[in-house]
Structure formats: C-alpha cells, structure tokens
PyMOL Python script that loads the backbone (N, CA, C, O; Angstrom):
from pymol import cmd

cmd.read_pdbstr("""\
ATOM      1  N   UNK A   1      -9.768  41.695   3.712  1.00  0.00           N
ATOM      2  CA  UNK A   1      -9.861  40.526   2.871  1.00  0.00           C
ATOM      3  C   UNK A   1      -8.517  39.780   2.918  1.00  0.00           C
ATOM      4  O   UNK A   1      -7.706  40.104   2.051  1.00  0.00           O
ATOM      5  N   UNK A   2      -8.219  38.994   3.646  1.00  0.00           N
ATOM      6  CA  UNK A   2      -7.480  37.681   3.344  1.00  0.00           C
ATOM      7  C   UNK A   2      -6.563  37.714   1.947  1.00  0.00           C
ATOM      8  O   UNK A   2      -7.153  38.167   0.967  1.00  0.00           O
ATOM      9  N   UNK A   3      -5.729  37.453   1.831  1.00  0.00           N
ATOM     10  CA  UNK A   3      -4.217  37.138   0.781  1.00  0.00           C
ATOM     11  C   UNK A   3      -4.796  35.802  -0.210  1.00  0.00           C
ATOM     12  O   UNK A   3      -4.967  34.892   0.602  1.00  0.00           O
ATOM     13  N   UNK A   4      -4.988  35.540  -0.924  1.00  0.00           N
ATOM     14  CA  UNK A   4      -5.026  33.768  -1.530  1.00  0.00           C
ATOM     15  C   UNK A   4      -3.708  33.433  -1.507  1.00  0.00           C
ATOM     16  O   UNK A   4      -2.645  33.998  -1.764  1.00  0.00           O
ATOM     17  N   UNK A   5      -4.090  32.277  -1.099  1.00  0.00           N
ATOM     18  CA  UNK A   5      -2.746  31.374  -1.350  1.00  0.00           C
ATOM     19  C   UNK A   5      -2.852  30.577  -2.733  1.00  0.00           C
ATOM     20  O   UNK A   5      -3.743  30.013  -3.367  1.00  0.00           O
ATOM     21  N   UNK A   6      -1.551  30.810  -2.866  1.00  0.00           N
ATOM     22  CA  UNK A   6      -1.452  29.869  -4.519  1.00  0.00           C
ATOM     23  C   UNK A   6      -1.028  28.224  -4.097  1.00  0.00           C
ATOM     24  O   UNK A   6      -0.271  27.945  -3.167  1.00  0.00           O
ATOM     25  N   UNK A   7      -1.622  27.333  -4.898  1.00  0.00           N
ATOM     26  CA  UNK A   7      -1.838  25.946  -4.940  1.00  0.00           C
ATOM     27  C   UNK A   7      -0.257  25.994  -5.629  1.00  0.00           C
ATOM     28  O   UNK A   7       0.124  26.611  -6.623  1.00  0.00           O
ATOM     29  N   UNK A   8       0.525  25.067  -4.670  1.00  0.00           N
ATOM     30  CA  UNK A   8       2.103  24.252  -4.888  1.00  0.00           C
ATOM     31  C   UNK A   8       1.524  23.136  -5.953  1.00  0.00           C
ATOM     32  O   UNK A   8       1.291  22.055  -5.411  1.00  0.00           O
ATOM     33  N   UNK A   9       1.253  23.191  -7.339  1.00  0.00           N
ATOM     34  CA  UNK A   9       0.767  21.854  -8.004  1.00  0.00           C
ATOM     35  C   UNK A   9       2.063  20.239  -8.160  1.00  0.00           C
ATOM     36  O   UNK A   9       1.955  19.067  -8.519  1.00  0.00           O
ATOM     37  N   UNK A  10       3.046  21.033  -7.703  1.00  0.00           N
ATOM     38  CA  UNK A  10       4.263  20.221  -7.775  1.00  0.00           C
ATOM     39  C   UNK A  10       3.401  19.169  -6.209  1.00  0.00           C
ATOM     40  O   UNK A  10       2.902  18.062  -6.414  1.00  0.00           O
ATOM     41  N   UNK A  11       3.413  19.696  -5.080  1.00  0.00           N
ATOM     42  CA  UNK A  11       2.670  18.812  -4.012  1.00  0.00           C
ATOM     43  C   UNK A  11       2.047  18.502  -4.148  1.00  0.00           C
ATOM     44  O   UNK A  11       2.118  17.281  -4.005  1.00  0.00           O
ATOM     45  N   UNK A  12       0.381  19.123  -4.661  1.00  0.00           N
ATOM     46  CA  UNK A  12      -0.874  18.058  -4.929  1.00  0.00           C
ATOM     47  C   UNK A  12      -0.277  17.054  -5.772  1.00  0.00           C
ATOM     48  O   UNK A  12      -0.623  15.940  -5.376  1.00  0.00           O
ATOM     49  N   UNK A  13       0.372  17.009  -6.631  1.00  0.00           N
ATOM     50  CA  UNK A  13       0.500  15.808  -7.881  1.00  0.00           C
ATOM     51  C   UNK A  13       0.902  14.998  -7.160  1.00  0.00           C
ATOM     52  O   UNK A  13       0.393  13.881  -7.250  1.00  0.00           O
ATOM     53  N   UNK A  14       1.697  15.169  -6.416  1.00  0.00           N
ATOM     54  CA  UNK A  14       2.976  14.146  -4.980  1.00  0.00           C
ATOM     55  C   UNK A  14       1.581  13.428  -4.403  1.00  0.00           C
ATOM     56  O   UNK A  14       1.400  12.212  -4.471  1.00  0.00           O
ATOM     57  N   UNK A  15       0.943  14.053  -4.018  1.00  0.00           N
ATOM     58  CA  UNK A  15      -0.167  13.517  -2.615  1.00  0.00           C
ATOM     59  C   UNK A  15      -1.316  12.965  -3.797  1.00  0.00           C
ATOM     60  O   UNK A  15      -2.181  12.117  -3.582  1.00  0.00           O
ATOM     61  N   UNK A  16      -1.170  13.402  -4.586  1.00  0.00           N
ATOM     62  CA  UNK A  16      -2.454  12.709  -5.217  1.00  0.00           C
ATOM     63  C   UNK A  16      -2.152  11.285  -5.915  1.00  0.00           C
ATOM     64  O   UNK A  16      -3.021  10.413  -5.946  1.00  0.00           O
ATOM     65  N   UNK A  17      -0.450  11.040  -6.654  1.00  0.00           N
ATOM     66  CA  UNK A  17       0.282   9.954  -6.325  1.00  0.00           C
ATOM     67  C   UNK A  17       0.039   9.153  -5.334  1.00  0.00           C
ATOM     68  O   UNK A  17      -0.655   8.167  -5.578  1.00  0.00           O
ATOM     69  N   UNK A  18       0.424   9.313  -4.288  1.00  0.00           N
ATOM     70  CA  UNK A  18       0.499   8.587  -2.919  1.00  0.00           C
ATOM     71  C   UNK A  18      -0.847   8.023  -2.628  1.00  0.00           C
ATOM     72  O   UNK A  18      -1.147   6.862  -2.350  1.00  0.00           O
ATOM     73  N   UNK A  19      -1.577   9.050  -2.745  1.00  0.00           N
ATOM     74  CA  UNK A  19      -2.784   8.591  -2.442  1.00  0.00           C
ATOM     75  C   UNK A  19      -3.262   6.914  -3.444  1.00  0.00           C
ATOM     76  O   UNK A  19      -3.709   5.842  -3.037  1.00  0.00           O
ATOM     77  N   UNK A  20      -2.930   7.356  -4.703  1.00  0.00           N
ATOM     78  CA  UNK A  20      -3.507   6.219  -5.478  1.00  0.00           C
ATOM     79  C   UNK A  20      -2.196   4.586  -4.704  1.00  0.00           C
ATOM     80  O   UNK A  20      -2.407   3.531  -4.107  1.00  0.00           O
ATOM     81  N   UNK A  21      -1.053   5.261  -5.179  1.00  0.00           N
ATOM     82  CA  UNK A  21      -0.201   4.055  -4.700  1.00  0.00           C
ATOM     83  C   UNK A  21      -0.401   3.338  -3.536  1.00  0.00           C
ATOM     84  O   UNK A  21      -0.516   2.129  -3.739  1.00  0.00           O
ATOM     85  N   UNK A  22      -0.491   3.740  -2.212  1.00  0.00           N
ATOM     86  CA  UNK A  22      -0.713   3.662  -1.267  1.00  0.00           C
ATOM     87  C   UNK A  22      -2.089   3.161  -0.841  1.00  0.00           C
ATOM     88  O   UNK A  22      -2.190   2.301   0.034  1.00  0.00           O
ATOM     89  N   UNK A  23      -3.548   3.891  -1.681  1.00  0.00           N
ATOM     90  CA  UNK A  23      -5.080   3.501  -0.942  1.00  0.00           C
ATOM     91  C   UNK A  23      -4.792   2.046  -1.866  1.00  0.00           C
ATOM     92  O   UNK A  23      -5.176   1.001  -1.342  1.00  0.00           O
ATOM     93  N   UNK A  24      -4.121   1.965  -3.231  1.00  0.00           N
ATOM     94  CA  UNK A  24      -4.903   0.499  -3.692  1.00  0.00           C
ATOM     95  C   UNK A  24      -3.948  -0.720  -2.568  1.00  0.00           C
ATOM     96  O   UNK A  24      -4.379  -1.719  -1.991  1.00  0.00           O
ATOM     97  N   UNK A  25      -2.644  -0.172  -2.582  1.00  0.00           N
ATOM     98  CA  UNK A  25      -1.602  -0.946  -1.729  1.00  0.00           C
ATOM     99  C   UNK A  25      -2.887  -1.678  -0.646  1.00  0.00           C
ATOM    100  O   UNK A  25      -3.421  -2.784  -0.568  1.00  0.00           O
ATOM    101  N   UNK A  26      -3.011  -0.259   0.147  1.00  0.00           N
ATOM    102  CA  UNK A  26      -3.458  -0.687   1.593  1.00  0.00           C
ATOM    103  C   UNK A  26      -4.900  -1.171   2.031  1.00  0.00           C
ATOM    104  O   UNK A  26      -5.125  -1.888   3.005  1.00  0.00           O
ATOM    105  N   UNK A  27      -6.072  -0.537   0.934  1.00  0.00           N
ATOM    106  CA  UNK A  27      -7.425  -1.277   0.757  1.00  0.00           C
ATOM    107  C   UNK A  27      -7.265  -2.409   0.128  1.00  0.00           C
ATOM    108  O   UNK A  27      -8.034  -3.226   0.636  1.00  0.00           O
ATOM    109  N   UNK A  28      -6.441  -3.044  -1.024  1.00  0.00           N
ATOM    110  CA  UNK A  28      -6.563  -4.197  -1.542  1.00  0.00           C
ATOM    111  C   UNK A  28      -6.011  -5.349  -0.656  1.00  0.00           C
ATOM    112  O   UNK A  28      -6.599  -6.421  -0.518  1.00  0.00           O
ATOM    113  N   UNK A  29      -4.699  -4.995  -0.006  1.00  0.00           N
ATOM    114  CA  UNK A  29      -3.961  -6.208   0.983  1.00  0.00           C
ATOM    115  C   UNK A  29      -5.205  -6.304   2.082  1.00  0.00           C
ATOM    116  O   UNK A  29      -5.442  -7.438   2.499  1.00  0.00           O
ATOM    117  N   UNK A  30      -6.010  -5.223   2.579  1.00  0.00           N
ATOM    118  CA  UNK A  30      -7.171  -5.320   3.380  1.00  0.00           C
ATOM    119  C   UNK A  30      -7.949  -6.547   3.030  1.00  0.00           C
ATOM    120  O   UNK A  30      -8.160  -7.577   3.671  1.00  0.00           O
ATOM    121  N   UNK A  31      -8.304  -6.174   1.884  1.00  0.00           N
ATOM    122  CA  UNK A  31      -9.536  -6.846   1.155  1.00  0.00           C
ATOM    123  C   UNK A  31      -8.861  -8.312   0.850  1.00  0.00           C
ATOM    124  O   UNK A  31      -9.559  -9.281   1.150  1.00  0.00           O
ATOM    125  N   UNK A  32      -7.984  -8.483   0.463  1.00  0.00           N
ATOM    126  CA  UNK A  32      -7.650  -9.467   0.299  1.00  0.00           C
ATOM    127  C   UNK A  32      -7.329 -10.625   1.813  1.00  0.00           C
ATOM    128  O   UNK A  32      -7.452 -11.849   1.768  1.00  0.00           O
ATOM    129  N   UNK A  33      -7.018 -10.027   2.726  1.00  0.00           N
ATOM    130  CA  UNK A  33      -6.864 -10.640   4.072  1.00  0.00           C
ATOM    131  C   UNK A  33      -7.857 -11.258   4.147  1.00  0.00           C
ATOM    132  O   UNK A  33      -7.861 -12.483   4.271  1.00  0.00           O
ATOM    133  N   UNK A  34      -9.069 -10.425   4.077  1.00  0.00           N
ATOM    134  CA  UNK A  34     -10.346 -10.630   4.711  1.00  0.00           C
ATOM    135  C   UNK A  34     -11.013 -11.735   3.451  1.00  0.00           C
ATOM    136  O   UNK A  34     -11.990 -12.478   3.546  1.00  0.00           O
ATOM    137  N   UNK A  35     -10.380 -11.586   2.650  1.00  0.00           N
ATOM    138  CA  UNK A  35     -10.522 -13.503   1.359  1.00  0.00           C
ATOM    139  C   UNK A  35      -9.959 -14.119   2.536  1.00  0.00           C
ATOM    140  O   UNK A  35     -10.497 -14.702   3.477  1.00  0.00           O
ATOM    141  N   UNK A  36      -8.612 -13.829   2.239  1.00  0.00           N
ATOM    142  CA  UNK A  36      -7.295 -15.078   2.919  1.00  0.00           C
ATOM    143  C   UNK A  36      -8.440 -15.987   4.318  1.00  0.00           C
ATOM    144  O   UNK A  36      -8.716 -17.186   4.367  1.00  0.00           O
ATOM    145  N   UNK A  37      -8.916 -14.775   5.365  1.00  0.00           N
ATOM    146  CA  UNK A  37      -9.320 -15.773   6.009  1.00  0.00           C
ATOM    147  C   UNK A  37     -10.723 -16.664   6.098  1.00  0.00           C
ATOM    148  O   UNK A  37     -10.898 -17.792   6.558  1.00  0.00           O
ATOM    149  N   UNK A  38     -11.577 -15.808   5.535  1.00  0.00           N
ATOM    150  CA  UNK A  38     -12.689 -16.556   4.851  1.00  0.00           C
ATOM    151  C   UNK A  38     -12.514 -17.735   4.277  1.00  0.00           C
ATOM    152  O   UNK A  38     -13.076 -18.790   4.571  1.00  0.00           O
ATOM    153  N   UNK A  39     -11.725 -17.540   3.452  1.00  0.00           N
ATOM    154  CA  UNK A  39     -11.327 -18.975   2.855  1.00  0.00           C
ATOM    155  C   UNK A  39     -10.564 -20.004   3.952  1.00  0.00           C
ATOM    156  O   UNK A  39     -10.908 -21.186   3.933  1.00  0.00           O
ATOM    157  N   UNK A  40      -9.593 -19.592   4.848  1.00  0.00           N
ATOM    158  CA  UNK A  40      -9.040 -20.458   5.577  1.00  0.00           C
ATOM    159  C   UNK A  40      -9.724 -20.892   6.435  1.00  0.00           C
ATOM    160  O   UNK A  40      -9.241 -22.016   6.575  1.00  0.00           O
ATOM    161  N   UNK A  41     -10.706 -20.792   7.291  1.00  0.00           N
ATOM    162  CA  UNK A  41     -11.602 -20.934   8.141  1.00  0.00           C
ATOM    163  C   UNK A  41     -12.738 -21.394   7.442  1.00  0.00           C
ATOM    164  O   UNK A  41     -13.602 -21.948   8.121  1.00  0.00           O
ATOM    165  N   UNK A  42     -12.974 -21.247   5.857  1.00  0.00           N
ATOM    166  CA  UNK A  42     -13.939 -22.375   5.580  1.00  0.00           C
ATOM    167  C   UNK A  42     -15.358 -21.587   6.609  1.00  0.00           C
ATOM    168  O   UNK A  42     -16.038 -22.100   7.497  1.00  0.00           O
ATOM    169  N   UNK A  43     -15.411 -19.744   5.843  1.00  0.00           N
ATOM    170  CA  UNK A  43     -16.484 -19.280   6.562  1.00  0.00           C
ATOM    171  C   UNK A  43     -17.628 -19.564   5.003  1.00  0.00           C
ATOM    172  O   UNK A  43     -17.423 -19.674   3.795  1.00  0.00           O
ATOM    173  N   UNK A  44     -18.943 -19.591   5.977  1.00  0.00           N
ATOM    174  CA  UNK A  44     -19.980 -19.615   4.341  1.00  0.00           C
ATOM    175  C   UNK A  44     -19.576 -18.637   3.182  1.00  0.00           C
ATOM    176  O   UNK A  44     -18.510 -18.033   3.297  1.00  0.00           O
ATOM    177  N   UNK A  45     -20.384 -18.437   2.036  1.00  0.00           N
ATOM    178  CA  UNK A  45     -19.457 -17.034   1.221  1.00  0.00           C
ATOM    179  C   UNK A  45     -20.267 -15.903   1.658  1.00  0.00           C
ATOM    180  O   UNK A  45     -19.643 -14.872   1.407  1.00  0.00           O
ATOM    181  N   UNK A  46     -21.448 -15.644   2.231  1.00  0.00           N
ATOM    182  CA  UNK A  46     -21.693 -14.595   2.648  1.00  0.00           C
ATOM    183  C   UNK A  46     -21.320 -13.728   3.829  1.00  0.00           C
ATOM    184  O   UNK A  46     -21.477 -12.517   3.983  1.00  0.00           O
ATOM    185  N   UNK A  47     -20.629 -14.908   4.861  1.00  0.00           N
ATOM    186  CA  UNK A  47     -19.721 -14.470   6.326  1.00  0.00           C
ATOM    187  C   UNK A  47     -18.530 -13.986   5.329  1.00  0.00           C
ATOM    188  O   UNK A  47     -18.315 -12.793   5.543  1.00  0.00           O
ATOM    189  N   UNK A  48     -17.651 -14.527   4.272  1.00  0.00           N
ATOM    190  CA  UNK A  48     -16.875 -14.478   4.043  1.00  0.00           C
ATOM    191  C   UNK A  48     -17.019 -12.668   3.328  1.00  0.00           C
ATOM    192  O   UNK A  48     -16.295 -11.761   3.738  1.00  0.00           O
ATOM    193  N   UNK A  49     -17.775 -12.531   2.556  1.00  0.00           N
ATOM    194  CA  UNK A  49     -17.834 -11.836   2.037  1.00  0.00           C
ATOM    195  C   UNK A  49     -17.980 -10.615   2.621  1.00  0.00           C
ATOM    196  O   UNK A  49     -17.463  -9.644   2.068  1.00  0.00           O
ATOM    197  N   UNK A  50     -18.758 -10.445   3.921  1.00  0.00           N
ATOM    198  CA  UNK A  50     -19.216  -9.732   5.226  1.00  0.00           C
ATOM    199  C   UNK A  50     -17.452  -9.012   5.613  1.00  0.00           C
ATOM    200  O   UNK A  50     -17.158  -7.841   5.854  1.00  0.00           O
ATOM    201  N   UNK A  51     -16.349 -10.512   5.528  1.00  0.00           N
ATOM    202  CA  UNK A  51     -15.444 -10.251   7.080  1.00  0.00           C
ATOM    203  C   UNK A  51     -14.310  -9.361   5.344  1.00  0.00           C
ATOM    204  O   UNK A  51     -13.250  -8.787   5.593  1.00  0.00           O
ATOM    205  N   UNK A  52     -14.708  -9.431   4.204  1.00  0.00           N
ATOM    206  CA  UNK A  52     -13.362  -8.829   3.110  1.00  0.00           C
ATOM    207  C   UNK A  52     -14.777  -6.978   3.387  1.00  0.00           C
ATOM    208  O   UNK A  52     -14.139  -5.934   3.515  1.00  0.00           O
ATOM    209  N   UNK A  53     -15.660  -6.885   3.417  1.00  0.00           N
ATOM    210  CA  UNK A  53     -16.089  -5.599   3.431  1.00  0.00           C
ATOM    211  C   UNK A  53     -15.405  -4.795   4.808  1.00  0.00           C
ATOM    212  O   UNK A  53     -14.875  -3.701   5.004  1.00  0.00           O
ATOM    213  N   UNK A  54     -15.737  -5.986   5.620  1.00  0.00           N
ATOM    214  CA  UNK A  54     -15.069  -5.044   7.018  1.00  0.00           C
ATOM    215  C   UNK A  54     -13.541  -4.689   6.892  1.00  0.00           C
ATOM    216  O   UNK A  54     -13.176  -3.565   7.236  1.00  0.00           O
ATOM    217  N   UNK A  55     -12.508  -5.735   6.343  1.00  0.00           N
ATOM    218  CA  UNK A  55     -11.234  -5.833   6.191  1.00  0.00           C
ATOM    219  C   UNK A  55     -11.138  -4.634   5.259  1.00  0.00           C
ATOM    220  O   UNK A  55     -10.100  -4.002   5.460  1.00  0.00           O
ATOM    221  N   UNK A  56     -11.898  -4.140   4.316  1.00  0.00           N
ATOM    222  CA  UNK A  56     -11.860  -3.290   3.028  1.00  0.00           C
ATOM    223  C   UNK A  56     -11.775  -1.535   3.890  1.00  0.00           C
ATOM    224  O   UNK A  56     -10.947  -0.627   3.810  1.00  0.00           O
ATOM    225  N   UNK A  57     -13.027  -1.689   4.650  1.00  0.00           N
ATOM    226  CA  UNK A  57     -13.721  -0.637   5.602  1.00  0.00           C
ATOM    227  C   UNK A  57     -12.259  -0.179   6.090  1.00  0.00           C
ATOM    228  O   UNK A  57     -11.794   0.770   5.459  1.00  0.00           O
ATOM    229  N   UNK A  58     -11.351  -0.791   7.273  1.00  0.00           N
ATOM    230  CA  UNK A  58     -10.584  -1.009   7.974  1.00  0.00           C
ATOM    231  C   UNK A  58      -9.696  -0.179   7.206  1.00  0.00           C
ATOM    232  O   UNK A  58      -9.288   0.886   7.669  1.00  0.00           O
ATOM    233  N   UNK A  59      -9.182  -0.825   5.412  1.00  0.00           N
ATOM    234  CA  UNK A  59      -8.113   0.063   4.773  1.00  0.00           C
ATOM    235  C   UNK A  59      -8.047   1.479   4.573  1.00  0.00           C
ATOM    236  O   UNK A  59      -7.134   2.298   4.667  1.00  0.00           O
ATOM    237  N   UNK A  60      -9.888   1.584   4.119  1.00  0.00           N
ATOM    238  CA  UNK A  60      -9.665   2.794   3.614  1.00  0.00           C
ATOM    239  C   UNK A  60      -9.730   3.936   4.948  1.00  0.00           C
ATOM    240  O   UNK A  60      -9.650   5.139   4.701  1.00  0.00           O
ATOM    241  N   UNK A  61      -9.836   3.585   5.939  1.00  0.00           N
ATOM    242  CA  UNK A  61      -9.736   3.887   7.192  1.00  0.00           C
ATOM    243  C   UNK A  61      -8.406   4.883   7.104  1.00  0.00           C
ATOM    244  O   UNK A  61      -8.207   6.079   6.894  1.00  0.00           O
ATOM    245  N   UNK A  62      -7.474   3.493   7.436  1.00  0.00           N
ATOM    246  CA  UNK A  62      -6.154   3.955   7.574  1.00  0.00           C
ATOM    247  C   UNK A  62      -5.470   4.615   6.269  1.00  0.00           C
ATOM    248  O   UNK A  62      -4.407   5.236   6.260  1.00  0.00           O
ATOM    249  N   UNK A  63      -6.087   4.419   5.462  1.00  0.00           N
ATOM    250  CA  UNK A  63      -5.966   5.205   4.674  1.00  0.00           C
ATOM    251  C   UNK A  63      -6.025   6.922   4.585  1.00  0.00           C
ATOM    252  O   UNK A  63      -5.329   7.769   4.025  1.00  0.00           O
ATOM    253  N   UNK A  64      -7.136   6.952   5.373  1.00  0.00           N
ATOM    254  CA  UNK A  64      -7.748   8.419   5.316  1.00  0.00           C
ATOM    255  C   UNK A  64      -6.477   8.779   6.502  1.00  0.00           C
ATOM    256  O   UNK A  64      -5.722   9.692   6.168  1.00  0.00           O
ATOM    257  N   UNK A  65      -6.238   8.179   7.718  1.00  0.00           N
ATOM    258  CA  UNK A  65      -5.863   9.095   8.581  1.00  0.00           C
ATOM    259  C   UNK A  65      -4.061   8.913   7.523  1.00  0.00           C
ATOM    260  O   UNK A  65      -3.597  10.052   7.578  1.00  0.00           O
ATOM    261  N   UNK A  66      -3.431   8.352   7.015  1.00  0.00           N
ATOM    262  CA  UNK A  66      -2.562   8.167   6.043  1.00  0.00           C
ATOM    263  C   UNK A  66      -2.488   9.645   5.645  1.00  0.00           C
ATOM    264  O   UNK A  66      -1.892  10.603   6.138  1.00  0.00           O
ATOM    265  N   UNK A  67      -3.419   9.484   4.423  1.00  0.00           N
ATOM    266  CA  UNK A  67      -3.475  10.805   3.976  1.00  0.00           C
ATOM    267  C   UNK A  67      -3.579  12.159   4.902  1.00  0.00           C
ATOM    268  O   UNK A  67      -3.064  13.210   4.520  1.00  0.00           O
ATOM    269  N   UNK A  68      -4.199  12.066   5.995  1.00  0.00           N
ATOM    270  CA  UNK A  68      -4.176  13.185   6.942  1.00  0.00           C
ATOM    271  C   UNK A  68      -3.031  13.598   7.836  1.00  0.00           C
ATOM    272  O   UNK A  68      -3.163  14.500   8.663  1.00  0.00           O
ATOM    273  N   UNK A  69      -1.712  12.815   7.632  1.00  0.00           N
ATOM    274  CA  UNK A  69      -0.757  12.705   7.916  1.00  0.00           C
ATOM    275  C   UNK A  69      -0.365  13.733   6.695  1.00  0.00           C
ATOM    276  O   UNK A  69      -0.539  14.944   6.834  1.00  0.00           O
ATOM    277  N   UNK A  70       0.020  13.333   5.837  1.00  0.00           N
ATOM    278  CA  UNK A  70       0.561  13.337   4.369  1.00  0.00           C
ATOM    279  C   UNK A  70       0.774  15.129   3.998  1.00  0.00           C
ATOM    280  O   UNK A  70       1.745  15.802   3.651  1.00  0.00           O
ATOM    281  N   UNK A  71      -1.097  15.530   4.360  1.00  0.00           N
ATOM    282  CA  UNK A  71      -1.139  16.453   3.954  1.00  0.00           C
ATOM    283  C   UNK A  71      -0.524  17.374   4.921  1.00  0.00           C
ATOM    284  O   UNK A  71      -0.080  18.471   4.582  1.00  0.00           O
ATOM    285  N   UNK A  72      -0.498  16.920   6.145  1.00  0.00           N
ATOM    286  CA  UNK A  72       0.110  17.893   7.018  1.00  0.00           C
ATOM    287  C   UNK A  72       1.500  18.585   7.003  1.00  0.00           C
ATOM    288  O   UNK A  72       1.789  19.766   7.195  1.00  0.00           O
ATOM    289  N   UNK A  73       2.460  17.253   6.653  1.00  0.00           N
ATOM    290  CA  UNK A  73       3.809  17.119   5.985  1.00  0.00           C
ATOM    291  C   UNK A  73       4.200  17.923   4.707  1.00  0.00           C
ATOM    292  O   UNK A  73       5.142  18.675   4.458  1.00  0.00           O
ATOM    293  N   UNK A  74       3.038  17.448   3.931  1.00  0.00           N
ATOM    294  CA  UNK A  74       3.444  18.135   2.401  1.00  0.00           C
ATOM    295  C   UNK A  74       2.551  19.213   2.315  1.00  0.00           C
ATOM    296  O   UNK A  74       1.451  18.976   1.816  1.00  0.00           O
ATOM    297  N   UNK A  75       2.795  20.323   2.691  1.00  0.00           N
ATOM    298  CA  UNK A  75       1.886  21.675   2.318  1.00  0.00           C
ATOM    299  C   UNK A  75       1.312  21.583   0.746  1.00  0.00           C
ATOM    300  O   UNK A  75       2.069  21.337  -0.194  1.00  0.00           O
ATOM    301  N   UNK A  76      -0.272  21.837   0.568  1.00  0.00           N
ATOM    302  CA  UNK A  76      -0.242  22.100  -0.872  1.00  0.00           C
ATOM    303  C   UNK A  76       0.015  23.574  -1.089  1.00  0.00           C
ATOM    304  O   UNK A  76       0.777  23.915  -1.993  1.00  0.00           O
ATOM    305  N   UNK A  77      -0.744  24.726  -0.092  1.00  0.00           N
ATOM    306  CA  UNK A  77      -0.274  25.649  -0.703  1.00  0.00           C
ATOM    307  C   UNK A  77       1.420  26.358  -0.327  1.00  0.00           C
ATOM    308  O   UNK A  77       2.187  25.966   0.553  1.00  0.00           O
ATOM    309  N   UNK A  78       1.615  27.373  -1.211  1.00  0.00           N
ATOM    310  CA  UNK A  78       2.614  28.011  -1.394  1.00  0.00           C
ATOM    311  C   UNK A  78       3.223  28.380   0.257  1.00  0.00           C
ATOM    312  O   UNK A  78       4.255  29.036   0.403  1.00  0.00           O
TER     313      UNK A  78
END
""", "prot")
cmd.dss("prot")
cmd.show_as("cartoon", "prot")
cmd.util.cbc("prot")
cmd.orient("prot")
C-alpha cells in the first residue's frame, strides 16, 4: 500500500489565488477583445457576440494550460 501524501495547503491557497487572479485577468481581456472588435468592424450583434464566445473559449484555454504550468512548478503535495 502506497504512503499518502499530505496536501502543502500553504500551495493550493497560492494556485487557487492565481488561478482566480489570472483566469478573470486572462478570460475577461479575451472577452473583451472579442467586444473591442465586433464593435470596431461594425459586425451584426450576433457575429459579434459569436467572435467575444470564441475570444472567451481562447482564454480559458490558455488558461488551463497556465494553470498546468503552475501546478507543475508549485507542488501541492508535501
């Protein structure tokens, strides 16, 4: 039978931080691009609305591989 490892809660709190700071940072500037150019290009509001879901899609994307970075760096357990 395998050892348990004990949970570092000092790291999850770190990464679970980051996570919030960072996904609204990087899904919202997404989402918001994908306004910025809808609106600048004068797309209908449903193209527009189409190109901020994809721009949104895109964040939480990089987001995930973000975090899959993160966790590699910051061990949670012990």
């Amino acid at each position: 039978m395998p050892a348990a490892r004990k949970i570092n809660y000092l790291h999850l709190s770190t990464l679970i931080a980051v996570a919030i700071l960072v996904g609204t940072e990087m899904v919202g500037a997404s989402w918001a691009a994908g306004w910025a150019l809808g609106g600048l290009l004068q797309l209908a509001p449903l193209v527009s609305h189409f190109l901020e879901a994809a721009f949104a899609l895109c964040g939480f994307i990089l987001l995930f591989y973000f975090m899959r970075t993160a966790v590699k760096h910051e061990s949670i357990y012990k």
